[in-house]
C-alpha positions, 0 to 999 in steps of 0.5 A: 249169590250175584246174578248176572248182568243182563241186557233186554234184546228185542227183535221183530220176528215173523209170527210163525217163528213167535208161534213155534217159540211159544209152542216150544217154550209150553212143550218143556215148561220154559219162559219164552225169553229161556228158550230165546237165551237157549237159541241165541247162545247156540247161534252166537257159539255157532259163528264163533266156530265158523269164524275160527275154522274160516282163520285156521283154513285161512292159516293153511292156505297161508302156510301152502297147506291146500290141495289142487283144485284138479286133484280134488275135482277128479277124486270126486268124479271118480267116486261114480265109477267103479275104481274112485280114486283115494282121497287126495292129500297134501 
């Protein structure tokens, strides 16, 4: 079986942070560079969909996909009163 090519990282971190790092990686019997893949992984997958919503929004407004700024401002002050507004659509 071929492993896969790795790369050492290393980044200074506050020692509370180090601290629930380790506490995290003793409570389910994993190395600390397992749970350091884990949560690097998570946030690395995490900006990548931020950053495909960010270009699909972007297409939108492009395509004049958008709903008015007032339109949304006074659906959402109506939704303190006894008849809230439907939510607005483009």
């Amino acid at each position: 079986m071929t492993q896969a090519k790795t790369r050492v990282i290393t980044a200074h971190v506050p020692i509370p942070l180090a601290k629930k790092v380790d506490e995290i990686a003793s409570h389910l019997e994993r190395s600390r560079g397992w749970i350091m893949k884990q949560a690097l992984s998570a946030w690395v997958e995490q900006e990548e969909e931020r950053s495909r919503l960010t270009q699909e929004a972007l297409a939108d407004v492009d395509a004049g996909r958008i709903i008015e700024h007032r339109a949304v401002s006074a659906w959402a002050e109506s939704l303190s009163t006894d008849s809230p507004l439907p939510v607005p659509r483009k």
